[in-house]
C-alpha positions as CSV (number, residue, x, y, z in Angstrom):
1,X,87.1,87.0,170.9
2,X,90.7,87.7,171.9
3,X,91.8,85.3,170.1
4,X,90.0,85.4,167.0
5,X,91.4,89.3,166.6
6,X,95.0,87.7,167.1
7,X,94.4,85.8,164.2
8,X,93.4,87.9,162.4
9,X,96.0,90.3,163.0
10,X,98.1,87.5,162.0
11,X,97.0,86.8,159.0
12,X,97.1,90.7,157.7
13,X,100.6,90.9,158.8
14,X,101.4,87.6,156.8
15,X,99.2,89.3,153.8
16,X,100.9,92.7,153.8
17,X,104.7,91.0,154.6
18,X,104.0,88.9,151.2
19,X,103.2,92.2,149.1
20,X,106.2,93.9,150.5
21,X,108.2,90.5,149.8
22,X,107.2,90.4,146.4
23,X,109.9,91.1,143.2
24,X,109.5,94.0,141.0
25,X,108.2,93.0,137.9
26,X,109.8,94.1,134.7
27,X,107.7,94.2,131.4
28,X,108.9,93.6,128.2
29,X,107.5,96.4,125.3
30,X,108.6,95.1,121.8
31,X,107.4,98.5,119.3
32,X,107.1,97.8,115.7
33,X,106.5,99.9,113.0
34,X,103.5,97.7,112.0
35,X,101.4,97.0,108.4
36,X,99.6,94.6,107.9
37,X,98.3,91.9,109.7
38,X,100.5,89.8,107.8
39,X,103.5,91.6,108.1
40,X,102.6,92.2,112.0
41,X,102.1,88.3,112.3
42,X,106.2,87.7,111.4
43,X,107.0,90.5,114.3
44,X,104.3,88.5,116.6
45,X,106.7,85.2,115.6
46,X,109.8,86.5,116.8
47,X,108.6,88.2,119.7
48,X,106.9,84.3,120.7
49,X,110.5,83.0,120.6
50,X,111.9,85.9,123.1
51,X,112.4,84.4,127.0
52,X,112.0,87.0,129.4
53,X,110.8,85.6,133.1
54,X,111.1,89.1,134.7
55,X,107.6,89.9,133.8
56,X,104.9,90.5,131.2
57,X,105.7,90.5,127.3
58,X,103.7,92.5,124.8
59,X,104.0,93.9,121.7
60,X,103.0,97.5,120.4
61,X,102.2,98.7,116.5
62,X,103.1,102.4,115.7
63,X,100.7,102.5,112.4
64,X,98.9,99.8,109.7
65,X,95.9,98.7,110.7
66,X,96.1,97.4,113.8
67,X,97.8,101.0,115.2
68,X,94.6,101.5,117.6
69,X,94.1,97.9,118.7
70,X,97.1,96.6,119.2
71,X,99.0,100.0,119.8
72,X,101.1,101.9,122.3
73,X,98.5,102.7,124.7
74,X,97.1,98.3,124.4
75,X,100.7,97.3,124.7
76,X,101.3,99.4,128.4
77,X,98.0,98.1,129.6
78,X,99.1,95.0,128.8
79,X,102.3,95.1,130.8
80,X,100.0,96.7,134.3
81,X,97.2,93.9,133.6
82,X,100.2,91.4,133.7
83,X,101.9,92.9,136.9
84,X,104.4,94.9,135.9
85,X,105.8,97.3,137.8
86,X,108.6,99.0,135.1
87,X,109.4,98.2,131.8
88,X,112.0,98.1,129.5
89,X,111.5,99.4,125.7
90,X,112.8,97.7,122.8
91,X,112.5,99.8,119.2
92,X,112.1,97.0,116.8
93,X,113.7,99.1,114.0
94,X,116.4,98.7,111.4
95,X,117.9,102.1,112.7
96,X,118.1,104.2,116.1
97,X,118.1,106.9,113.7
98,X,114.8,107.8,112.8
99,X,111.4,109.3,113.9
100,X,109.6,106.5,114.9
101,X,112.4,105.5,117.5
102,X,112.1,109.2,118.2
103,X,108.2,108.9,118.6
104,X,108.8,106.0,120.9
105,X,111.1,108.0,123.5
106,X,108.2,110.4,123.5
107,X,105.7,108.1,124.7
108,X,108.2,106.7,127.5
109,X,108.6,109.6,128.8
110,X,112.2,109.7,127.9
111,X,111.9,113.0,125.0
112,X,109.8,116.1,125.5
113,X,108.2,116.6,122.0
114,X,106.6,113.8,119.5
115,X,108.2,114.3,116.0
116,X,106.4,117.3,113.9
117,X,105.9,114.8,110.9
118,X,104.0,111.9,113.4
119,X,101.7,114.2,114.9
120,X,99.0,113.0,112.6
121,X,100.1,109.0,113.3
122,X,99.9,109.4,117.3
123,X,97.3,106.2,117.9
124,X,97.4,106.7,121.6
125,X,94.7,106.1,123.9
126,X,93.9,109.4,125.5
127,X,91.8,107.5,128.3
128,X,95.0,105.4,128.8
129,X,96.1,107.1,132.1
130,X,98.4,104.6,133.5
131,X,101.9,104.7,133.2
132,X,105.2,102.7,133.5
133,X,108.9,103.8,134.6
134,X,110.6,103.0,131.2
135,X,113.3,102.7,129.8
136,X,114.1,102.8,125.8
137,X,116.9,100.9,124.2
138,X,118.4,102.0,120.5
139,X,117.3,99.6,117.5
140,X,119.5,97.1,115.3
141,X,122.0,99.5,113.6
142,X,124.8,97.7,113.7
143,X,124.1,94.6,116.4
144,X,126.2,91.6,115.5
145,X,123.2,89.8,115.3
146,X,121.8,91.9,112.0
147,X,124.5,90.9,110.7
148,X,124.3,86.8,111.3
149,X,120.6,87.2,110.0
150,X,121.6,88.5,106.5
151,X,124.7,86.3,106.5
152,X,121.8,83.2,107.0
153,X,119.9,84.8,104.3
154,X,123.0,85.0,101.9
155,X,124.5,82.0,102.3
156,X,120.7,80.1,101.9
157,X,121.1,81.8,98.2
158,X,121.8,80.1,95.4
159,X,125.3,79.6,94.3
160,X,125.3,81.7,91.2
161,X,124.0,84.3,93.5
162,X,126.5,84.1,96.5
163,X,129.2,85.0,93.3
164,X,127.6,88.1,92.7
165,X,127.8,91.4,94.4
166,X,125.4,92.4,96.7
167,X,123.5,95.9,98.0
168,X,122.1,95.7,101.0
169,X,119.1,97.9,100.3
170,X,117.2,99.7,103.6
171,X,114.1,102.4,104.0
172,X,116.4,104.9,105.5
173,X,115.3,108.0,107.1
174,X,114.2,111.8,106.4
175,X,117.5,113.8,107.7
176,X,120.6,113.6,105.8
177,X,122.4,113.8,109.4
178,X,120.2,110.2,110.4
179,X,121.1,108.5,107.0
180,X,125.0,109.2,107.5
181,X,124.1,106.7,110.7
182,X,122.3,104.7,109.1
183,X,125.0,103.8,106.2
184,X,127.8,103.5,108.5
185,X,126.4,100.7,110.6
186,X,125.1,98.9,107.5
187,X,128.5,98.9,106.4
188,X,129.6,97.2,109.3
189,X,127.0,94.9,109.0
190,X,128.0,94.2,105.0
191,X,131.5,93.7,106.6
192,X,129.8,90.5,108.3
193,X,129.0,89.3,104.5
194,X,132.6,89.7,103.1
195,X,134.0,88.1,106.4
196,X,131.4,85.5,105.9
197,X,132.5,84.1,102.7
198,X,130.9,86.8,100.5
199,X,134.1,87.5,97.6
200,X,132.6,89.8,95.7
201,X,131.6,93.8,96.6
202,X,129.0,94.3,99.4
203,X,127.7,98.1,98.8
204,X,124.7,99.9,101.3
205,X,121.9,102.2,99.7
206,X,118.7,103.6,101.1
207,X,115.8,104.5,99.7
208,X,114.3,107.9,102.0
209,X,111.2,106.5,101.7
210,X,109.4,109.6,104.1
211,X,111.8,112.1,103.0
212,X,110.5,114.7,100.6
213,X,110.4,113.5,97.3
214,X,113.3,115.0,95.8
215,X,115.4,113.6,98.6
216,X,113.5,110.4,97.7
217,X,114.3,110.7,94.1
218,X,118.2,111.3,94.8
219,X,118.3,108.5,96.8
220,X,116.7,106.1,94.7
221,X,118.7,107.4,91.6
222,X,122.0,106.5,93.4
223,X,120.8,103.2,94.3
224,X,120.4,102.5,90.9
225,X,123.9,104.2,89.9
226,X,125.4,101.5,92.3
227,X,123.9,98.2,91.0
228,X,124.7,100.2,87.4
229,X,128.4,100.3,88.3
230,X,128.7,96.9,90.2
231,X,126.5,95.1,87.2
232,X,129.3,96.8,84.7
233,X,132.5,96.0,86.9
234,X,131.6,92.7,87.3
235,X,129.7,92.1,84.3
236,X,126.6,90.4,86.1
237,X,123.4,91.1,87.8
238,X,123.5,92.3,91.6
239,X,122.0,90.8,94.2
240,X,119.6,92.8,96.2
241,X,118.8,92.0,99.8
242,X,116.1,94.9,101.4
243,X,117.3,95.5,105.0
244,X,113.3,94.8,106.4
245,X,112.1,94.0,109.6
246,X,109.1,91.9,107.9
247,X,108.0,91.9,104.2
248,X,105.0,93.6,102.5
249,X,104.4,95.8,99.7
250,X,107.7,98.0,100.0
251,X,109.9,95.0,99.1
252,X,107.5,93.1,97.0
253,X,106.2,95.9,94.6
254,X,107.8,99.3,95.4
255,X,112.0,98.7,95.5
256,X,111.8,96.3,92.6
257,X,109.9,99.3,90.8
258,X,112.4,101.7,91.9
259,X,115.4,99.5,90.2
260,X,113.5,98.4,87.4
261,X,115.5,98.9,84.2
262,X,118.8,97.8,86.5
263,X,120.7,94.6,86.7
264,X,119.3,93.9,90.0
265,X,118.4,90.5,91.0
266,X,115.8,91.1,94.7
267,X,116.1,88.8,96.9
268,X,113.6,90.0,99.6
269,X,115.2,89.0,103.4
270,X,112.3,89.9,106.1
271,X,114.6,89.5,109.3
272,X,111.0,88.6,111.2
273,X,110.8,86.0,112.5
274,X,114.3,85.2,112.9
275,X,115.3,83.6,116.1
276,X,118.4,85.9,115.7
277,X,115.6,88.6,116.3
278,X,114.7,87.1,119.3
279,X,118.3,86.9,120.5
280,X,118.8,90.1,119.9
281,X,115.2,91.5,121.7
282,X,116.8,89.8,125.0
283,X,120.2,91.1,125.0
284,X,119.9,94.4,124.7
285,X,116.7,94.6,127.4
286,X,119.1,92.8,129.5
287,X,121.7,95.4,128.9
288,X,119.1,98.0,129.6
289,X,118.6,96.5,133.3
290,X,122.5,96.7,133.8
291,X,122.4,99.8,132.8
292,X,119.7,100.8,135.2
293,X,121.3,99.1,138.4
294,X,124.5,100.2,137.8
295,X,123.2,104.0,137.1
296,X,121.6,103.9,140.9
């Protein structure tokens, strides 16, 4: 009898000395913007490429039609079901400088208040009562790896289009203050271009695609004033490449509606599923456990 309660006094100290021994497990939260399942299926694709071995990998919608399903609240559960004990939150977004990265902080914990104009778009699961230490990294802006991605998708143009100017065309945000950020770093990334072999002018517009529709309307009409200007200094069309996480009905029917009547040749660009993207997903989670160890 003694002997038997030895045992099995063994083998709980062996059991509990393994839990304690065990890593932390840090989960990987790619957040989208999301559409359709189409366009959610080129995110899906990059994210597959992405090697993380310090835990669970998931991905998270903010709206489209899978916003419930395959949402914030499906993408934490996710992470716990897959043993994660923290995780580190990666805004797939052309810009920092936006609401949705905004709405994103909210949900980790890391900003008091959701953003007034998402309050009707907050898909959470209020059952969901688990939660994750977290930490949020920025989005593309101006990573070096934006910029290889548009490079690829310039140079695969034809010639008579790699002669030709370009505008980088992006959504672009609601604030004048976020849009100011959101045209400087694309004008770093156009730098990439030029330094890439592009010769001729590189120019940035956005279209303020949420912003009230004035601001929309401004925005939109000095898009157009730029391919007018560069068609007329150069004397030819302007390529257009839209500065898109994936492709759907914003570069395939509404931009070339807004420049129709322009010199603008689209070249649609989806930077989904890019291994680039995938790159890009690792190194800045990475840099977001630096930055955790060395902040202790």
């Amino acid at each position: 009898m003694r002997r038997r309660a030895l045992l099995l006094l063994a083998v709980v100290l062996l059991t509990n000395s393994a839990l304690v021994a065990q890593p932390a497990r840090t989960g990987l939260l790619v957040v989208a913007h999301g559409a359709t399942p189409a366009w959610n299926a080129r995110v899906r694709q990059a994210v597959a490429d992405v090697k993380w071995d310090r835990g669970p990998v998931a991905v998270a919608f903010l709206m489209g039609v899978e916003a419930d399903s395959s949402g914030w609240s499906a993408g934490v559960k996710q992470l716990i079901a897959g043993g994660a004990t923290d995780a580190i939150v990666v805004p797939l977004m052309v810009s920092t400088f936006g609401d949705h990265v905004r709405q994103i902080e909210h949900y980790a914990g890391v900003r008091s208040e959701l953003p007034a104009g998402l309050a009707e778009h907050d898909h959470r699961d209020a059952s969901a009562t688990a939660t994750l230490p977290m930490r949020v990294t920025g989005g593309l802006d101006a990573a070096p790896e934006l910029g290889a991605i548009l490079l690829d998708a310039w140079r695969a143009l034809p010639a008579t289009d790699r002669g030709r100017a370009v505008l980088l065309l992006a959504h672009g945000p609601q604030t004048d203050a976020d849009a100011d950020h959101w045209s400087r770093n694309l004008g770093t990334v156009g730098q990439v271009l030029s330094a890439g072999g592009l010769a001729a002018d590189v120019r940035v517009a956005l279209v303020r695609d949420d912003a009230a529709p004035a601001v929309r309307a401004a925005a939109i009409q000095r898009a157009r004033d730029t391919v007018t200007a560069l068609a007329a200094r150069t004397r030819d069309s302007v390529v257009v490449i839209p500065v898109l996480v994936s492709t759907g009905n914003l570069d395939r029917l509404k931009l070339p509606g807004d420049l129709a009547g322009v010199p603008a040749a689209m070249r649609p660009a989806p930077l989904a599923p890019s291994p680039r993207l995938a790159r890009w997903i690792e190194r800045v989670a990475l840099d977001a456990i630096a930055a955790k160890v060395a902040a202790r």
